[in-house]
C-alpha positions, 0 to 999 in steps of 0.5 A: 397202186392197184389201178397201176398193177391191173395194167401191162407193166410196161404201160405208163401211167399219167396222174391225169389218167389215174385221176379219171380212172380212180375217180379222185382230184388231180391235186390229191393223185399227184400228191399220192405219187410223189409221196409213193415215188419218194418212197420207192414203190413208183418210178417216174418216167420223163417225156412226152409218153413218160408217166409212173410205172410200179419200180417192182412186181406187184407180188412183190410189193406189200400193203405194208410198205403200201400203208407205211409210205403213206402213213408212216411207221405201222403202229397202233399205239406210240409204245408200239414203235420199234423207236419207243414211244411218246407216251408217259404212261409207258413205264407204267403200263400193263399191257404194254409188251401185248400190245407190242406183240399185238402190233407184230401180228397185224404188221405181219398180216399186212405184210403177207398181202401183196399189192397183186392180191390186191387186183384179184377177188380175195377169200377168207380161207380160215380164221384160228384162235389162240390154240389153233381151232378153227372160228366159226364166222357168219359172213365171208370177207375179204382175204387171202390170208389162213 
């Protein structure tokens, strides 16, 4: 997805292309696009010029849906599920409304990152605790995110 958005949106983009520019197997490339086309985020274009192109703007794809189409729903516990859960520890469970809300955080955080902060170097701006301080870190790392 972030080899396609680097690119003019109007350039096409063959599996065999993004196979040798992402240095990964044909197979595995064409798998992914199926699975990215099925979900929405790539339209295919038929021909002899066709290829895969974004089906919207970069700012307005989130690694979210990035992540979902590829993996699923976005949780990190079965009881996280909006759908509810296999787990027969749910009734039972303390931690299981934090872990809900937990779920939530991280959902929205992938969710603000769109697939065009993706293509362009990210900064940490800020990290706050509970009561809003600022958190002293000893490294920068990626993100845009305050």
């Amino acid at each position: 997805m972030s080899q396609i958005a680097k690119r003019d949106a109007s350039e096409l983009h063959t599996a065999r292309d993004l196979a040798s520019q992402c240095q990964l197997p044909l197979p595995t490339v064409s798998k992914l696009l199926k699975v990215l086309l099925h979900h929405g985020l790539l339209a295919s274009h038929r021909g002899t010029k066709g290829g895969y192109s974004l089906a919207r703007e970069p700012h307005l794809i989130s690694l979210a849906e990035i992540i979902a189409a590829m993996e699923g729903p976005l949780a990190l516990t079965e009881c996280s599920l909006e759908s509810g859960s296999l787990c027969d520890l749910e009734d039972s469970c303390s931690i299981r409304d934090n872990q809900r809300v937990i779920n939530q955080v991280v959902r929205g955080a992938l969710e603000s990152v769109m697939l065009s902060d993706l293509i362009r170097p990210m900064q940490l701006i800020a990290i706050r605790d509970a009561n809003g301080k600022s958190v002293t870190t000893t490294s920068t790392i990626s993100g845009r995110m305050q």
